[in-house]
Phi, psi and omega in degrees: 000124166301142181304320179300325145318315177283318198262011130333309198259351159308280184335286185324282168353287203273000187268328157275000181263351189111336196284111163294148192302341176282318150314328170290298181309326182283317141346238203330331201072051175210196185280127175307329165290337181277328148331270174330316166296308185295301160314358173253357168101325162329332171208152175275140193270146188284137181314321142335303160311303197289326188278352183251301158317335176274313193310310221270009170245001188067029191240163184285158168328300194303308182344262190324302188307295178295003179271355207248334215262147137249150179265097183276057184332321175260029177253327172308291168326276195318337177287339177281307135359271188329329199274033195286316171336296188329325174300330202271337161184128206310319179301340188266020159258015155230000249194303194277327182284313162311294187326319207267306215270292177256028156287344171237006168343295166293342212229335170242104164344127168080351199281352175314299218289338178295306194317307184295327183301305165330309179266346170282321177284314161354291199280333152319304164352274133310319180292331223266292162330295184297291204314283154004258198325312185326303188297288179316282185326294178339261188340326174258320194313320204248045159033061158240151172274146129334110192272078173250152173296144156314107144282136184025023168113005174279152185269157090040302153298326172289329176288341187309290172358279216281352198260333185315284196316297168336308185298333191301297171326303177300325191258015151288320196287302168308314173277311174338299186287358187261325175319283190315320176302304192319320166320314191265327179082045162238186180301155151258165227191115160218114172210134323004131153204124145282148180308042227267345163249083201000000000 
């Protein structure tokens, strides 16, 4: 939403309640200029802000904030995207996509819930992923078998082998498809994932 829209509908707010731009500031607690400017359209208000103007009109927290949020279906892909990061090294498919996700926090519709999702799947991910390596590498340093099943005649260790490669690819697969539903501006599904972000 442009700021002069927003800062309309501040206006429009506090013109009902009765409250003059000197009464707002003081409510909310914040600088009378800064009132003024965001009713004029002049600066985009900080997310802080915007939570000290609603308390202080009395409207919930979200009101203002979705009036604030707009919607961008290819800033979403793209966030899904970043998390692509992970070839090059597994953290940054949580470390880039986080990075992204509150840096944009206030402003684009919907990126709380792709962003958490997204990133509880990541970091499953990687821990599932590290354990996995973990597990292999032991097993041969300290010459114990793995209690994995004999597939077609593979041991418990070959399957580790053949299964390491396997995580990648799936998780190239999921954010792809989840880029694109984000794109159409539908739900995204990252699953396996805990819950590690509200």
């Amino acid at each position: 939403m442009k700021n002069t829209e927003m800062g309309q509908r501040i206006k429009e707010l506090r013109s009902r309640k009765g409250f003059s731009q000197e009464q707002l500031a003081e409510i909310a607690q914040i600088n009378l200029r800064t009132v003024q400017r965001i009713e004029g359209g002049e600066i985009e208000a900080r997310a802080d802000t915007l939570k000290r103007i609603a308390n202080a009109l009395n409207v919930g927290p979200d009101e203002l904030i979705d009036w604030a949020e707009k919607e961008d279906n290819g800033f979403l892909a793209f966030l899904n995207i970043s998390a692509l990061c992970f070839i090059a090294f597994p953290l940054l498919g949580i470390i880039i996509p986080l990075s992204i996700w509150v840096l944009k926090e206030d402003k684009i519709k919907n990126i709380a819930q792709v962003g958490k999702r997204l990133v509880n799947f990541q970091i499953t991910w990687s821990i599932f992923t590290f354990l996995f390596y973990t597990a292999f590498i032991l097993s041969r340093i300290m010459h114990f078998h793995l209690p994995l099943p004999n597939i077609n005649g593979l041991g418990g260790p070959a399957l580790v082998f053949i299964m390491i490669p396997i995580f990648y690819p799936v998780n190239v697969l999921v954010i792809i498809v989840n880029s694109i539903r984000s794109y159409q501006g539908k739900e995204v599904y990252y699953l396996p994932a805990f819950r590690f972000l509200g």
